[in-house]
N, CA, C and O atoms as a CHARMM CRD file, in Angstrom:
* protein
*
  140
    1    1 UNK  N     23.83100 -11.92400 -18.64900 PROA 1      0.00000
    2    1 UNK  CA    22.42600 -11.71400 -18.29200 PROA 1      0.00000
    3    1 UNK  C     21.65800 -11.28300 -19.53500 PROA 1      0.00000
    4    1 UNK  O     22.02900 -10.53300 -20.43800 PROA 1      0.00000
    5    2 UNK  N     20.80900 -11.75800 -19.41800 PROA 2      0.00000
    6    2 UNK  CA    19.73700 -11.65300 -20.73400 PROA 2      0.00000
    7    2 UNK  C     19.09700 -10.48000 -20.53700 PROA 2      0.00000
    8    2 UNK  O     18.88900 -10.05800 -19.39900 PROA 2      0.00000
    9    3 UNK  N     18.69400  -9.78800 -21.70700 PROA 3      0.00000
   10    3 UNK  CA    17.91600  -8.17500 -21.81400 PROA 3      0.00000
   11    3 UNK  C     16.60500  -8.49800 -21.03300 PROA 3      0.00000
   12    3 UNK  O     16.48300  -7.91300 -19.95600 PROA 3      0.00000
   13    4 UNK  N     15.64300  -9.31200 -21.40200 PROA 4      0.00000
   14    4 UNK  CA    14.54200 -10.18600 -20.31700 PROA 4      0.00000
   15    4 UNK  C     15.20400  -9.99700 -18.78000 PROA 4      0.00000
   16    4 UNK  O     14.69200  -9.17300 -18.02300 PROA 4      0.00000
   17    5 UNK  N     15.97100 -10.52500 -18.49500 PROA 5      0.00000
   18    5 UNK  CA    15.72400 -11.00200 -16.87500 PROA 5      0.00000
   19    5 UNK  C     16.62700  -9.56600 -16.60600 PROA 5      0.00000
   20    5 UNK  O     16.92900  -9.46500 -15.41700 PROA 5      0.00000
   21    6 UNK  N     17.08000  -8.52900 -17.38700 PROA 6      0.00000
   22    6 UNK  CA    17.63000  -7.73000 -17.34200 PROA 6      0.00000
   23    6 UNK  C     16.85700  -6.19300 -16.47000 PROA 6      0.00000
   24    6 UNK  O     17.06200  -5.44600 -15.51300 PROA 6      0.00000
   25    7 UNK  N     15.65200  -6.47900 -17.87000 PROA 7      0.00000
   26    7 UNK  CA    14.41400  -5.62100 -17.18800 PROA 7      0.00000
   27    7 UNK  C     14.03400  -6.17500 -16.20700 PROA 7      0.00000
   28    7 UNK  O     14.12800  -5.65400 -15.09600 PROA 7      0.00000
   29    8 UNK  N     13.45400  -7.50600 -16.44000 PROA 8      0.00000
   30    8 UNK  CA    12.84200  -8.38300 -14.82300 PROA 8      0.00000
   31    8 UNK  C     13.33500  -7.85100 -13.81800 PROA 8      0.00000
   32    8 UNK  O     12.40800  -7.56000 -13.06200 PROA 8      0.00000
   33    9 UNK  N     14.51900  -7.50000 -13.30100 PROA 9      0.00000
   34    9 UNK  CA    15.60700  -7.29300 -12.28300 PROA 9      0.00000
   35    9 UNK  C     14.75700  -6.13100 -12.05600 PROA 9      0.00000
   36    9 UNK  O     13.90500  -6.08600 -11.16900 PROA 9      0.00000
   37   10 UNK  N     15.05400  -5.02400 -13.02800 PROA 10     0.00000
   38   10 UNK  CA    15.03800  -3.41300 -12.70800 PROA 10     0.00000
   39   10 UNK  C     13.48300  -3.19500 -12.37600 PROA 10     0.00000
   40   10 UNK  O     12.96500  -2.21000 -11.85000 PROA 10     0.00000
   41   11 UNK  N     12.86200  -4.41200 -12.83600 PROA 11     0.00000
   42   11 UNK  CA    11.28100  -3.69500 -12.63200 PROA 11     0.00000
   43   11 UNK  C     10.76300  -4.01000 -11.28400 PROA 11     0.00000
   44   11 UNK  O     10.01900  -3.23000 -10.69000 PROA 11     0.00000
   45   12 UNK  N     11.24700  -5.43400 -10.66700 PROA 12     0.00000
   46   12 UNK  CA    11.33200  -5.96600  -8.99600 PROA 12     0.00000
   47   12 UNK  C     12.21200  -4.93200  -8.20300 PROA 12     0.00000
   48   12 UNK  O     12.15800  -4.81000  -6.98000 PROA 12     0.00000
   49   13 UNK  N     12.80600  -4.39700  -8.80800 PROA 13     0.00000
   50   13 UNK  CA    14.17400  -3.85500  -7.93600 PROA 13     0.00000
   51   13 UNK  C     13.24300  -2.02700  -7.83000 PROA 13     0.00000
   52   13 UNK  O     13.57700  -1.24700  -6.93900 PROA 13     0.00000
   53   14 UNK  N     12.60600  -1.80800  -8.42500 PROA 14     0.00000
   54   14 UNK  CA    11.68000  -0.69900  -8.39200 PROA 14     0.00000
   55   14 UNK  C     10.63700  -0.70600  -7.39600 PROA 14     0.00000
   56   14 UNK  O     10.38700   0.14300  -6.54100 PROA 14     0.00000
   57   15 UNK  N      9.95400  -2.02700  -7.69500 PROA 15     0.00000
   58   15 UNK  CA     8.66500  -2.78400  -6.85100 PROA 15     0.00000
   59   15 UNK  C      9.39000  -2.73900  -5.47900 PROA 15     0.00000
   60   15 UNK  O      8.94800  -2.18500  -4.47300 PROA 15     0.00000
   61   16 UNK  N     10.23400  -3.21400  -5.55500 PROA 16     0.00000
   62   16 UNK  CA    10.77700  -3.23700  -3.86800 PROA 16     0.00000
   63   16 UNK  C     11.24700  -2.64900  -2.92100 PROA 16     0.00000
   64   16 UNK  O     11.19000  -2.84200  -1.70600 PROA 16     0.00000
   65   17 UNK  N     12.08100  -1.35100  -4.01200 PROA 17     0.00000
   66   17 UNK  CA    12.71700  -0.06300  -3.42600 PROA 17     0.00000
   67   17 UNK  C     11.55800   0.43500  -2.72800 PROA 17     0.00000
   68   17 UNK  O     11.62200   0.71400  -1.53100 PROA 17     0.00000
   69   18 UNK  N     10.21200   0.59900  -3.59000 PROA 18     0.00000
   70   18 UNK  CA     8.77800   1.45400  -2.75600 PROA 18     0.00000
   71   18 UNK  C      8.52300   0.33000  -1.71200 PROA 18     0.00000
   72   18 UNK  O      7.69500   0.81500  -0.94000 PROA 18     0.00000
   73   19 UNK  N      8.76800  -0.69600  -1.38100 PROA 19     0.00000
   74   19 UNK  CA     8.11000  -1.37400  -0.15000 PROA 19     0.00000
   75   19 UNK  C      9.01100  -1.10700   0.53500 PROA 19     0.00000
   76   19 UNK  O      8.76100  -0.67600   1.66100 PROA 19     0.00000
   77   20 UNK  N     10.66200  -1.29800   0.02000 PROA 20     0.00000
   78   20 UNK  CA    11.66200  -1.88100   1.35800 PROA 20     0.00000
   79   20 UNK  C     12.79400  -1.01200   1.00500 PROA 20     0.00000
   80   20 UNK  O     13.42900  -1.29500  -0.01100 PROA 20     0.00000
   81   21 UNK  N     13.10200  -0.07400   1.65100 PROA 21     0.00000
   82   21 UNK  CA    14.25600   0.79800   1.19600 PROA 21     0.00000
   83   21 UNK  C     14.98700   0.84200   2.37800 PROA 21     0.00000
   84   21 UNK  O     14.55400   1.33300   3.42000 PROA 21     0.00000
   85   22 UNK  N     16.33300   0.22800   2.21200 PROA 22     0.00000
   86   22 UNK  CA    16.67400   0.46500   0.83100 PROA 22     0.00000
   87   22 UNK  C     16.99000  -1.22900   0.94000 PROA 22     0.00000
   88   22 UNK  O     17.13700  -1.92700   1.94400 PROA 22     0.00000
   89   23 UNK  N     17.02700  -1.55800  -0.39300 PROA 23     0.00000
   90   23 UNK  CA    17.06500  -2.95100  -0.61000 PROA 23     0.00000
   91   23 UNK  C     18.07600  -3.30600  -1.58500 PROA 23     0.00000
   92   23 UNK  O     17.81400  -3.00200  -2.74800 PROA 23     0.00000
   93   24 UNK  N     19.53100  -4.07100  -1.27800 PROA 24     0.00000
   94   24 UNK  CA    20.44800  -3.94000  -2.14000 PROA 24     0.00000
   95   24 UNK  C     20.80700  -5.02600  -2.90700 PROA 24     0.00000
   96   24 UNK  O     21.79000  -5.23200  -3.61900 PROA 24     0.00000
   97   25 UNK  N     19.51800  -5.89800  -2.54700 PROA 25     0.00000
   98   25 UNK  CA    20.00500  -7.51700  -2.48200 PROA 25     0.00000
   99   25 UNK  C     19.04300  -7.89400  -3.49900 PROA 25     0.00000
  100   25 UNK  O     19.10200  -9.10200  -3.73300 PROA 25     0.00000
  101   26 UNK  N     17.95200  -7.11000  -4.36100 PROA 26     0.00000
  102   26 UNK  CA    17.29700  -7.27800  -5.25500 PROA 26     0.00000
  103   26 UNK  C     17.99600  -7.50900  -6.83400 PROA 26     0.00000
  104   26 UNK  O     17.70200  -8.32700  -7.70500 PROA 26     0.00000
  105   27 UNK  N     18.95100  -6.52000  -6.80700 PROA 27     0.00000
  106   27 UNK  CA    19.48500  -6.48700  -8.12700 PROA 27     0.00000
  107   27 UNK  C     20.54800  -6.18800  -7.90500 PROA 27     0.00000
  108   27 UNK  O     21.01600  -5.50200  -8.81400 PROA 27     0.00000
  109   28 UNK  N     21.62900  -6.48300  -6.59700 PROA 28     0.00000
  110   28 UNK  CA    22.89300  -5.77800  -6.43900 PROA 28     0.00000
  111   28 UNK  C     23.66000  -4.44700  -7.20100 PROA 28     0.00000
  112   28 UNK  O     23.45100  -3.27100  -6.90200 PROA 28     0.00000
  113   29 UNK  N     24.42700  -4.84300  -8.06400 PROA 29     0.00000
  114   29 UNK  CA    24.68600  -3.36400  -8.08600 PROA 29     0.00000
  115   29 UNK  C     23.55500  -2.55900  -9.23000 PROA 29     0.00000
  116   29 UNK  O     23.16600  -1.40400  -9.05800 PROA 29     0.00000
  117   30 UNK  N     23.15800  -3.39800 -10.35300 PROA 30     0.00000
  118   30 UNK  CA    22.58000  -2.49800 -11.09300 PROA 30     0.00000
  119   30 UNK  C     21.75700  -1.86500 -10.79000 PROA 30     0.00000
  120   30 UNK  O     21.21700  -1.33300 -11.76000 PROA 30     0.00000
  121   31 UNK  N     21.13900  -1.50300  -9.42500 PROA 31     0.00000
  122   31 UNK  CA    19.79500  -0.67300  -9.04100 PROA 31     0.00000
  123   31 UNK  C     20.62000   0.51000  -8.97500 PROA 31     0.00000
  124   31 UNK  O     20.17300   1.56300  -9.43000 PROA 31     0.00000
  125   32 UNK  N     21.94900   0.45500  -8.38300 PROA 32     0.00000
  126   32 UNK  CA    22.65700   1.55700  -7.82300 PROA 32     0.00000
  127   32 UNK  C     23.20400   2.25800  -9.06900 PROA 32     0.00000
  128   32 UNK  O     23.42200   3.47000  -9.06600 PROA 32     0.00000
  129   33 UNK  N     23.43200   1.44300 -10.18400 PROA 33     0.00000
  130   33 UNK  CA    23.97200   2.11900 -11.23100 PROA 33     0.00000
  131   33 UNK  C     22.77100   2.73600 -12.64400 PROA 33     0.00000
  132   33 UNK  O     23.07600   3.56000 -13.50600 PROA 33     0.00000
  133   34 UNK  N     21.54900   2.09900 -12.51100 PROA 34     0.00000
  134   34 UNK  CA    20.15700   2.57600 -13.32700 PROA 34     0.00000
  135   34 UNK  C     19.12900   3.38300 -12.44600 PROA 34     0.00000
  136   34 UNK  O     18.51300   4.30000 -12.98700 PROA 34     0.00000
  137   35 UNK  N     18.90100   3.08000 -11.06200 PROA 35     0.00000
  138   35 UNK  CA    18.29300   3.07700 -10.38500 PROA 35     0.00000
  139   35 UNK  C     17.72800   4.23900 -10.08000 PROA 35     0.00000
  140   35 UNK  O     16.89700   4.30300  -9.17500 PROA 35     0.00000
């Protein structure tokens, strides 16, 4: 995975946690491990 779609991930996976929590299917595990 590229440093780009790396952040991309973590910054949707942020965006989405505040709409839809909990949401595991955005960024699988790395939300759980940066998150």
């Amino acid at each position: 995975m590229s440093y780009f779609n790396f952040v991309n991930c973590a910054a949707i996976s942020l965006i989405v946690m505040d709409l839809l929590w909990p949401n595991h299917m955005a960024c699988g595990d790395q939300r759980a491990l940066f998150g």
